[in-house]
N, CA, C and O atoms as a DFTB+ gen file, in Angstrom:
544 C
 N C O
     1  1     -20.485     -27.753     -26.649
     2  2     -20.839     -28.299     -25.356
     3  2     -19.573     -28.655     -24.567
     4  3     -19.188     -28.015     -23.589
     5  1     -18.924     -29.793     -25.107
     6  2     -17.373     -29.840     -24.760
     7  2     -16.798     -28.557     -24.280
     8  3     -16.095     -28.537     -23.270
     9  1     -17.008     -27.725     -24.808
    10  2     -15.957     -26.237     -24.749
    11  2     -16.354     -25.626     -23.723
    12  3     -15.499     -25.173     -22.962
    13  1     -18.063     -25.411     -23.363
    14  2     -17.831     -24.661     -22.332
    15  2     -17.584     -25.391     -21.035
    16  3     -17.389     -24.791     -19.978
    17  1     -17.600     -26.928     -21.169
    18  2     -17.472     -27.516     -19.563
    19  2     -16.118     -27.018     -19.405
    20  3     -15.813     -26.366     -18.406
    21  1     -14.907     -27.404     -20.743
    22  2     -13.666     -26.971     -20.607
    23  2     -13.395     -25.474     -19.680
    24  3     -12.703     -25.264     -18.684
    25  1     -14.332     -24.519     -20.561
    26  2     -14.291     -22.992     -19.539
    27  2     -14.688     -22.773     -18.562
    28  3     -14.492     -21.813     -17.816
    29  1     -15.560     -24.033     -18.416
    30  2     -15.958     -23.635     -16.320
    31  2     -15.608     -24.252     -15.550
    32  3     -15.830     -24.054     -14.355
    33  1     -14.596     -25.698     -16.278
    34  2     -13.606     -26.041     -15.289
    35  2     -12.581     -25.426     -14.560
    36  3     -12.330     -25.534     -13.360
    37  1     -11.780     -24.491     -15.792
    38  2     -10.787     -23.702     -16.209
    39  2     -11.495     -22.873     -15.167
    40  3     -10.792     -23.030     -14.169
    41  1     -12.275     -22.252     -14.914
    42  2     -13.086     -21.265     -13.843
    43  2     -12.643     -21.292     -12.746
    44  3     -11.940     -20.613     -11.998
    45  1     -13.583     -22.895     -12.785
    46  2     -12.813     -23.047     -10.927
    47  2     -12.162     -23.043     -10.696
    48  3     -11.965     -22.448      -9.636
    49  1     -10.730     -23.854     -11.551
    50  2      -9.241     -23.668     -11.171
    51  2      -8.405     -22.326     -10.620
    52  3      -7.482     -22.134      -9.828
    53  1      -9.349     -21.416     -11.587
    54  2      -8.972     -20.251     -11.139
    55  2      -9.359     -19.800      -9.800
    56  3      -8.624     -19.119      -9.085
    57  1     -10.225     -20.094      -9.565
    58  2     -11.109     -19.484      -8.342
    59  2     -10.838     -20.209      -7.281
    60  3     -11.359     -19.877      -6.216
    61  1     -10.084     -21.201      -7.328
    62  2      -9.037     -22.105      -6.022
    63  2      -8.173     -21.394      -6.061
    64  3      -7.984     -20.707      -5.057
    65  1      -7.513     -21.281      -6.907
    66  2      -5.924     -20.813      -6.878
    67  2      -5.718     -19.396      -6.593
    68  3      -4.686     -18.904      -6.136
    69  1      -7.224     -18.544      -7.030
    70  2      -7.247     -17.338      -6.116
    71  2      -6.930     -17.258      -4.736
    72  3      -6.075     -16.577      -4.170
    73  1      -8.234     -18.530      -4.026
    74  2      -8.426     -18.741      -3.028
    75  2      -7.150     -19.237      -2.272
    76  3      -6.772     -18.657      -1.254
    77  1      -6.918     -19.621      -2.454
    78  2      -5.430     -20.316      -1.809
    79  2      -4.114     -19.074      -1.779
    80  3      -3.255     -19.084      -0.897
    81  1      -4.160     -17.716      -3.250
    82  2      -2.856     -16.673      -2.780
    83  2      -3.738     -15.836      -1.597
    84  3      -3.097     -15.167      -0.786
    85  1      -4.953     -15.874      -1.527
    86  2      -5.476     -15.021      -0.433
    87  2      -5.547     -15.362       0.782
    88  3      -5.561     -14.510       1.671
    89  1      -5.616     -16.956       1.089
    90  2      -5.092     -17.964       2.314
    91  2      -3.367     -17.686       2.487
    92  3      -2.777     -17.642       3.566
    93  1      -2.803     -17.530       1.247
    94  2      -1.323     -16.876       1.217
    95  2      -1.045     -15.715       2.056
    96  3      -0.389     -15.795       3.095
    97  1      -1.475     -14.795       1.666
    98  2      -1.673     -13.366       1.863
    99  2      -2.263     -13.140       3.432
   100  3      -1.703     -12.483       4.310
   101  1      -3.109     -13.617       3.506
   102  2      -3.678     -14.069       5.466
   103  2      -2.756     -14.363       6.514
   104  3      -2.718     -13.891       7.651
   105  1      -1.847     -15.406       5.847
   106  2      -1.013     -16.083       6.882
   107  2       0.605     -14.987       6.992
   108  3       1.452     -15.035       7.884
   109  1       0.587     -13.975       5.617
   110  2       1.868     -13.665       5.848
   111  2       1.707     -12.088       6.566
   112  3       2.668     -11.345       6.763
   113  1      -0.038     -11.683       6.981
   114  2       0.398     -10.640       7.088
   115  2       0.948     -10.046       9.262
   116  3       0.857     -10.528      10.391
   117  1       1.294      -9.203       8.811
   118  2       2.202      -8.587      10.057
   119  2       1.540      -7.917      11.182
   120  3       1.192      -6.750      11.001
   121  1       1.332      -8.428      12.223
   122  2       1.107      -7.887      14.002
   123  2       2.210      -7.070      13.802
   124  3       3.312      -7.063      13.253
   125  1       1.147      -6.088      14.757
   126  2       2.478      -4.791      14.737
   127  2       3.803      -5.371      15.670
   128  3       4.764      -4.608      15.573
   129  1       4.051      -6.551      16.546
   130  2       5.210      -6.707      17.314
   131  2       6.115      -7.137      16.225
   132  3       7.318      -7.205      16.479
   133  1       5.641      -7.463      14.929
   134  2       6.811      -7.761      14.121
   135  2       7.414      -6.840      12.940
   136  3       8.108      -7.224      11.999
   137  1       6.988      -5.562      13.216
   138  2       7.727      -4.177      12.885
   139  2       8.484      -3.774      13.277
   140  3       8.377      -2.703      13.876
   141  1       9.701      -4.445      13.143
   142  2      10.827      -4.041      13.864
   143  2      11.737      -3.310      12.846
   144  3      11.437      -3.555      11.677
   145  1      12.707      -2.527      13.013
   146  2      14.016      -2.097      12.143
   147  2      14.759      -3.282      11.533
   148  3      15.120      -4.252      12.200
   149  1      14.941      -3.160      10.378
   150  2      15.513      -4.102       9.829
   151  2      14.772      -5.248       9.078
   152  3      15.241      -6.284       8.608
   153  1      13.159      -4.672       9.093
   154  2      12.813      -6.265       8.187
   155  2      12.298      -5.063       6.877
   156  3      12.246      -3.842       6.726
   157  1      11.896      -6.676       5.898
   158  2      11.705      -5.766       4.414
   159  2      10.304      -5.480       4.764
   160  3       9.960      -6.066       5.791
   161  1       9.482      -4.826       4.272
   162  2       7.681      -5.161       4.108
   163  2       7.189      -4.457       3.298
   164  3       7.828      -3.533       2.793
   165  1       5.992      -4.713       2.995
   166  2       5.161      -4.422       1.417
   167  2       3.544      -3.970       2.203
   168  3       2.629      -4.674       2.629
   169  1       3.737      -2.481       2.140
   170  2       2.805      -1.804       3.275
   171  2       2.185      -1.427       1.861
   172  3       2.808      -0.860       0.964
   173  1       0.636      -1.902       1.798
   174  2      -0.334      -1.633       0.567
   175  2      -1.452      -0.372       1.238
   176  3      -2.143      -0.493       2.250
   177  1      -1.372       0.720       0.404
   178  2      -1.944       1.545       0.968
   179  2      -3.177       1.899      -0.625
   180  3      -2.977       1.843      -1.838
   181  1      -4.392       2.245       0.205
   182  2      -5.487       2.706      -0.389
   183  2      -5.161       3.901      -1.012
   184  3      -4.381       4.628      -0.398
   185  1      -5.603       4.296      -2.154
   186  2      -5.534       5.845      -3.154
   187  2      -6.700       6.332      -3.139
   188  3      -7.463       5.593      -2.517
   189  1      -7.214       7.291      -3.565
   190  2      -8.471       7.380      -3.769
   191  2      -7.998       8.490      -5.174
   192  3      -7.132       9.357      -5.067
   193  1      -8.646       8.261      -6.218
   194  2      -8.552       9.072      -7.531
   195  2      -9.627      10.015      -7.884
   196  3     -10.534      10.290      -7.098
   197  1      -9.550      10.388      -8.777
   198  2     -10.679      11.648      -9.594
   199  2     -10.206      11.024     -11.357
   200  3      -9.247      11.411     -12.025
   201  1     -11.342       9.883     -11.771
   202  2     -11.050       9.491     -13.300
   203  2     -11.537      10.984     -14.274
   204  3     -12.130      11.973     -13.845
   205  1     -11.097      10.745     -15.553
   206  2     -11.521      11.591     -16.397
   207  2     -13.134      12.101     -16.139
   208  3     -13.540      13.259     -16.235
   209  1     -13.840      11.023     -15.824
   210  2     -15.652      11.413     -15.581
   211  2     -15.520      12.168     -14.647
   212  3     -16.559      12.818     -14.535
   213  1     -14.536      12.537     -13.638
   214  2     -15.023      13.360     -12.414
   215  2     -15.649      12.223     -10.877
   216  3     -16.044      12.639      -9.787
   217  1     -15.537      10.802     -11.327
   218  2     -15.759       9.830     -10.260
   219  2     -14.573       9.366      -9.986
   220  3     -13.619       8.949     -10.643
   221  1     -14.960       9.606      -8.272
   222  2     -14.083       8.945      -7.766
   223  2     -14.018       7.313      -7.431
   224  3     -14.900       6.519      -7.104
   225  1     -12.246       7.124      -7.708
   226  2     -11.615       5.065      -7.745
   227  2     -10.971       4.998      -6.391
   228  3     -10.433       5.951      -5.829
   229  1     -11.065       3.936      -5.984
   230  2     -10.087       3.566      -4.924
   231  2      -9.101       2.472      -5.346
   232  3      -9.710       1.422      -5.554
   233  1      -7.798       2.368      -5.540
   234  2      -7.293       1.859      -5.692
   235  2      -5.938       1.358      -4.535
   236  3      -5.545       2.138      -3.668
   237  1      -5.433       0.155      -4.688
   238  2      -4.007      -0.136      -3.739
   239  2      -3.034      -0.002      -4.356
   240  3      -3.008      -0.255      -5.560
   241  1      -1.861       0.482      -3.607
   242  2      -0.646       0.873      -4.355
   243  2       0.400       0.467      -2.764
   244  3       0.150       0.842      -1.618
   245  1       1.624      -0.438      -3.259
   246  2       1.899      -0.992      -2.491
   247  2       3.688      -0.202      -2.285
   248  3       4.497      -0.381      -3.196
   249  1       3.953       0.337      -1.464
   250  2       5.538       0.512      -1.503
   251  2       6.377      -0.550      -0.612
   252  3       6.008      -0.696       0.553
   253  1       7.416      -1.256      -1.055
   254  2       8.348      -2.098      -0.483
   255  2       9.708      -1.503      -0.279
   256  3      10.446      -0.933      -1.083
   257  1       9.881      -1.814       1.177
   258  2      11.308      -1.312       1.249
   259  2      11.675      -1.980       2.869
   260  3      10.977      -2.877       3.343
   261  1      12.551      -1.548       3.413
   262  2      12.996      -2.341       4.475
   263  2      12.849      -0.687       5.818
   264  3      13.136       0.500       5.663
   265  1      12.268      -1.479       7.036
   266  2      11.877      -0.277       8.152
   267  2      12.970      -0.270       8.405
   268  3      13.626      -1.311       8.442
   269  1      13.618       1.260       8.725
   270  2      14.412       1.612       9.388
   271  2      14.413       2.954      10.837
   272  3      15.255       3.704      11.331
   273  1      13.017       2.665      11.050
   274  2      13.156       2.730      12.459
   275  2      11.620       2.504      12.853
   276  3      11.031       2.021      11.886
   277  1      10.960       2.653      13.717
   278  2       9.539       2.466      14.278
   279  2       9.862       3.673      15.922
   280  3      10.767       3.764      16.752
   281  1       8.496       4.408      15.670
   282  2       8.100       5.662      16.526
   283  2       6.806       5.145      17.463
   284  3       5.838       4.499      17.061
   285  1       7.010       5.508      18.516
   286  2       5.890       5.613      19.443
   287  2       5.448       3.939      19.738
   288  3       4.407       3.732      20.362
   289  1       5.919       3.285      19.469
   290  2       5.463       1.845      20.085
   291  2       4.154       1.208      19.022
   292  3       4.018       0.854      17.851
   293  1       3.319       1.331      20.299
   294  2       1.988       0.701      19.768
   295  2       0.289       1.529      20.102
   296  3      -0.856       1.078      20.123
   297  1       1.002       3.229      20.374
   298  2       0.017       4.329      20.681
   299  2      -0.831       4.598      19.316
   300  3      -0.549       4.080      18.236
   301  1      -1.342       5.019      19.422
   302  2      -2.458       5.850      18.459
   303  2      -1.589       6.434      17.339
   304  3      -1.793       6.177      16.152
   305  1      -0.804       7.073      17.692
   306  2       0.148       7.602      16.524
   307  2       1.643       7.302      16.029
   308  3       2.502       8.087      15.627
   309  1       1.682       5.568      16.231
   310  2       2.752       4.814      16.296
   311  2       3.059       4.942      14.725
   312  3       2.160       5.281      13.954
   313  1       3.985       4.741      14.406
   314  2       4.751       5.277      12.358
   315  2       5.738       4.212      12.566
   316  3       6.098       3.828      13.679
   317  1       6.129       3.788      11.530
   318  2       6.823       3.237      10.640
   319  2       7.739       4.073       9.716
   320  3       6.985       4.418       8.806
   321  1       8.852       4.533       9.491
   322  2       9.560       4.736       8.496
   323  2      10.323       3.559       7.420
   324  3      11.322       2.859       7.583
   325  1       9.613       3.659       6.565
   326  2      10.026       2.883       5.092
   327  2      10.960       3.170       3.951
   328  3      10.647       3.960       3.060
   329  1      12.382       2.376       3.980
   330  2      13.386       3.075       2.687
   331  2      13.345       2.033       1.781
   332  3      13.397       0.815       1.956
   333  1      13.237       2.742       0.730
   334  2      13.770       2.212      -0.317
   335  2      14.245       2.735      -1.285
   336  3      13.738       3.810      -1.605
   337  1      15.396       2.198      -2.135
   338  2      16.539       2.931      -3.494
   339  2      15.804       2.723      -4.619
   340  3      15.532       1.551      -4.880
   341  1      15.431       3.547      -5.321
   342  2      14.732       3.392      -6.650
   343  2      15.595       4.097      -7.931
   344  3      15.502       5.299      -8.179
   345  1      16.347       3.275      -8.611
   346  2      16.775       4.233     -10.023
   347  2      17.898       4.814      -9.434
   348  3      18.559       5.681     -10.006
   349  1      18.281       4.162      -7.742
   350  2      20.026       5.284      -7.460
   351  2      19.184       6.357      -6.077
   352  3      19.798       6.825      -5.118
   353  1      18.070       6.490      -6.276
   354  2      17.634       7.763      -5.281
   355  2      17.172       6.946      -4.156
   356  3      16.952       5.794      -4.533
   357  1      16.958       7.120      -2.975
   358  2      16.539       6.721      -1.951
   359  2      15.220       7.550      -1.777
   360  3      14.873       8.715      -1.582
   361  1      14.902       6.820      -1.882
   362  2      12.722       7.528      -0.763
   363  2      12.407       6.821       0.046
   364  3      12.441       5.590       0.025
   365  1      12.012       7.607       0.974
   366  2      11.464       6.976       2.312
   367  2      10.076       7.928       2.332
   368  3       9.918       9.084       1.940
   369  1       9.065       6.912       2.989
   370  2       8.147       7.040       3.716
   371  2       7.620       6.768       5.020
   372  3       7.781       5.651       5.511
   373  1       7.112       7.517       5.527
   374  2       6.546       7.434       7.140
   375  2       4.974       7.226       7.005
   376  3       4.145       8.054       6.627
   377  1       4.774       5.896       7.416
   378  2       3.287       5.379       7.508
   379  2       2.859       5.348       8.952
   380  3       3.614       4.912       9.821
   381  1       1.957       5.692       9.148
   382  2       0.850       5.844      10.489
   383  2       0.145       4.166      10.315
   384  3      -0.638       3.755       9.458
   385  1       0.669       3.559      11.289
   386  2       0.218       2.273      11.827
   387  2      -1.382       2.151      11.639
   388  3      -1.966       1.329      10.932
   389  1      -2.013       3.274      12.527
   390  2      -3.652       3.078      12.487
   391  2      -3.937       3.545      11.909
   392  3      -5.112       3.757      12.212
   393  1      -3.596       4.272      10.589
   394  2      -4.697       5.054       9.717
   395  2      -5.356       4.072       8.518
   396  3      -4.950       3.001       8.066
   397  1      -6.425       4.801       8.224
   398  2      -7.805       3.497       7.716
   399  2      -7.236       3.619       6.068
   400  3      -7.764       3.338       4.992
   401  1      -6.275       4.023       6.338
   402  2      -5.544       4.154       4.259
   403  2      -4.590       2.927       4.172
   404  3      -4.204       2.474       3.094
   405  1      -4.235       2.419       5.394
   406  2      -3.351       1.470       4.898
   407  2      -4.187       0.234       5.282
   408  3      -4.932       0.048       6.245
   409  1      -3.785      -0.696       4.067
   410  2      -4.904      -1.881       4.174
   411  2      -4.220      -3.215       4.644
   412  3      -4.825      -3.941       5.433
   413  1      -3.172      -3.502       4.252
   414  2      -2.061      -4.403       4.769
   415  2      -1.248      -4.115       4.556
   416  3      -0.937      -3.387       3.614
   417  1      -0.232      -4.823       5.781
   418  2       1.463      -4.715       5.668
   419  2       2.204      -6.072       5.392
   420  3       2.064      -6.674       6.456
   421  1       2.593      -6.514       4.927
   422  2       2.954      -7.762       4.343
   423  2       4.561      -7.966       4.933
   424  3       5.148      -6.891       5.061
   425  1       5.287      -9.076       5.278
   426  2       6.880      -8.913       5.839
   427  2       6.971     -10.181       4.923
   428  3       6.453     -11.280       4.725
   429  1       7.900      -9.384       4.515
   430  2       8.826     -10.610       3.054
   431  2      10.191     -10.974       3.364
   432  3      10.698     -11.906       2.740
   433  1      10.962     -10.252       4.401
   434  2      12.476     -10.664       4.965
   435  2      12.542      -9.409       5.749
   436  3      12.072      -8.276       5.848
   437  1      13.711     -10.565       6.439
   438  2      14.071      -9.978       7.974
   439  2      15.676      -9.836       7.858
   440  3      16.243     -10.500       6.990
   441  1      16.304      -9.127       8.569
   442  2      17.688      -9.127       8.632
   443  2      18.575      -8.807      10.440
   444  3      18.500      -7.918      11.288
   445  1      19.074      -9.647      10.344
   446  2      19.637      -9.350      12.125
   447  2      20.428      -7.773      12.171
   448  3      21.356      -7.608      11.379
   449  1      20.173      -7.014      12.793
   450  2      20.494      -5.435      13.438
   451  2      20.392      -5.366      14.780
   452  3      19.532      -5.779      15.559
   453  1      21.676      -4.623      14.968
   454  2      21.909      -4.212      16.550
   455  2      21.485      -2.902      16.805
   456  3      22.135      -2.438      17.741
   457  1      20.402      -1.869      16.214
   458  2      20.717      -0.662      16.100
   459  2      18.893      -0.414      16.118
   460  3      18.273      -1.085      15.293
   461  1      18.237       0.344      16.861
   462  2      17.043       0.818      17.107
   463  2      16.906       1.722      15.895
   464  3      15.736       1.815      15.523
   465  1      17.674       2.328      15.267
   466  2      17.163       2.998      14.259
   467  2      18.503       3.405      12.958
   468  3      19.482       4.104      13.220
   469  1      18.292       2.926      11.912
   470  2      18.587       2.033      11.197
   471  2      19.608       3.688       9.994
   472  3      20.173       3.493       8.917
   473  1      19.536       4.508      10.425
   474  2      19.657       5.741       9.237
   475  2      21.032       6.157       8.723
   476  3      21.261       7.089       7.952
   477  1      22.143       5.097       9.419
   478  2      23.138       4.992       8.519
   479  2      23.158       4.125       6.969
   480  3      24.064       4.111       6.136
   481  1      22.188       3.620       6.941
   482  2      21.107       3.319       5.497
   483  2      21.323       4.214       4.387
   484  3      21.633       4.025       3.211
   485  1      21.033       5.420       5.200
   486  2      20.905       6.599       4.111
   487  2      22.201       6.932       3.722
   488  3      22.047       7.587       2.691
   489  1      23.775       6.824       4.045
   490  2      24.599       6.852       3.591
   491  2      25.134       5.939       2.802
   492  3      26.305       6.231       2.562
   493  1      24.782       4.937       2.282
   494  2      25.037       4.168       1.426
   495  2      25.837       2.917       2.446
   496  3      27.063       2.863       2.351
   497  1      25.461       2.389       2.958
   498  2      25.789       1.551       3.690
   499  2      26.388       0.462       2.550
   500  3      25.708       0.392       1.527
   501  1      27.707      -0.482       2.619
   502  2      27.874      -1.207       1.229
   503  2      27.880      -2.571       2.089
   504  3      27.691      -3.565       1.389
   505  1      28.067      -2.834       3.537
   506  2      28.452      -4.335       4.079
   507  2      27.036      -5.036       3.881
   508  3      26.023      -4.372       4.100
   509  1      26.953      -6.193       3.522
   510  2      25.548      -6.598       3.686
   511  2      25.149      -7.502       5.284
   512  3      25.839      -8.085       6.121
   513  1      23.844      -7.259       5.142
   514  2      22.926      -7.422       6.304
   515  2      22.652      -8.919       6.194
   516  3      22.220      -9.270       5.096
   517  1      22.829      -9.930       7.171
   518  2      22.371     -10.962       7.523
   519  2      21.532     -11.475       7.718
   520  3      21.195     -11.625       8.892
   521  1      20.625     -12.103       6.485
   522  2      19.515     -12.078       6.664
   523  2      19.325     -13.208       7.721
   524  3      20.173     -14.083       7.893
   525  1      17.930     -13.120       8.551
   526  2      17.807     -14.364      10.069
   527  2      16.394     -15.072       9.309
   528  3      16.097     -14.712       8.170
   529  1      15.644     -16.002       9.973
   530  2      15.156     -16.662       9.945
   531  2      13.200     -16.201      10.643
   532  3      12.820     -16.045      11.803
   533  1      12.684     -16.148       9.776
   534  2      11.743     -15.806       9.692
   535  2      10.295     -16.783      10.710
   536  3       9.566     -17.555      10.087
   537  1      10.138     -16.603      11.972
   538  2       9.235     -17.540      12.954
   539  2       8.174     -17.577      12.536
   540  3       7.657     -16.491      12.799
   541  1       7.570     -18.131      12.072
   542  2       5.883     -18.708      11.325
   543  2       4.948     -19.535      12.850
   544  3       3.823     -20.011      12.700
């Protein structure tokens, strides 16, 4: 008797503390005016799979890296280019702002840049970037 009040206390705790990284997650995510060149972000995009049964999963898969440039403003076919160094290699991706695959974009740091588009990056840039102060 003792034991299970213990496990459905233990429940709720959990089920606040869910509640509260998803009140987390709400407050940090990104209006497109704050896609600028130069910040980091964690753009979670939808998968869709084929399991061993032949049914299809949807799953999120999140890539982090810092934008180094933004296309077309805030039109229909506005992109994002995303770098990041993995293992020594650099990959970048180009995400489509409105497409229904990406589910959130998350901004985790910002860095001050004078430069609209950011692709001396790709040469191994070694000075570091200043990180600024993040407006909440």
């Amino acid at each position: 008797m003792a034991e299970e009040k213990k496990v459905a206390a233990e429940t709720e705790v959990e089920a606040q503390n869910d509640k509260k990284e998803v009140e987390e997650v709400k407050e940090e995510l990104a209006k497109p005016e704050d896609l600028k060149p130069g910040v980091t972000v964690r753009v979670y995009q939808k998968i869709k799979e084929l399991n061993s049964k032949g049914e299809e999963k949807e799953r999120l898969q999140f890539f982090e890296g810092m934008i180094i440039a933004r296309k077309h403003g805030n039109e229909k076919g506005g992109t994002i280019t995303v770098r990041k160094t993995t293992e020594g290699v650099g990959v970048e991706k180009i995400f489509p702002l409105n497409a229904p695959t990406i589910a959130k974009i998350i901004v985790k740091k910002a860095v001050k840049v004078r430069s609209a588009k950011l692709y001396y990056l790709r040469r191994g840039y070694n000075k570091t970037l200043k990180e600024k102060s993040l407006k909440k």
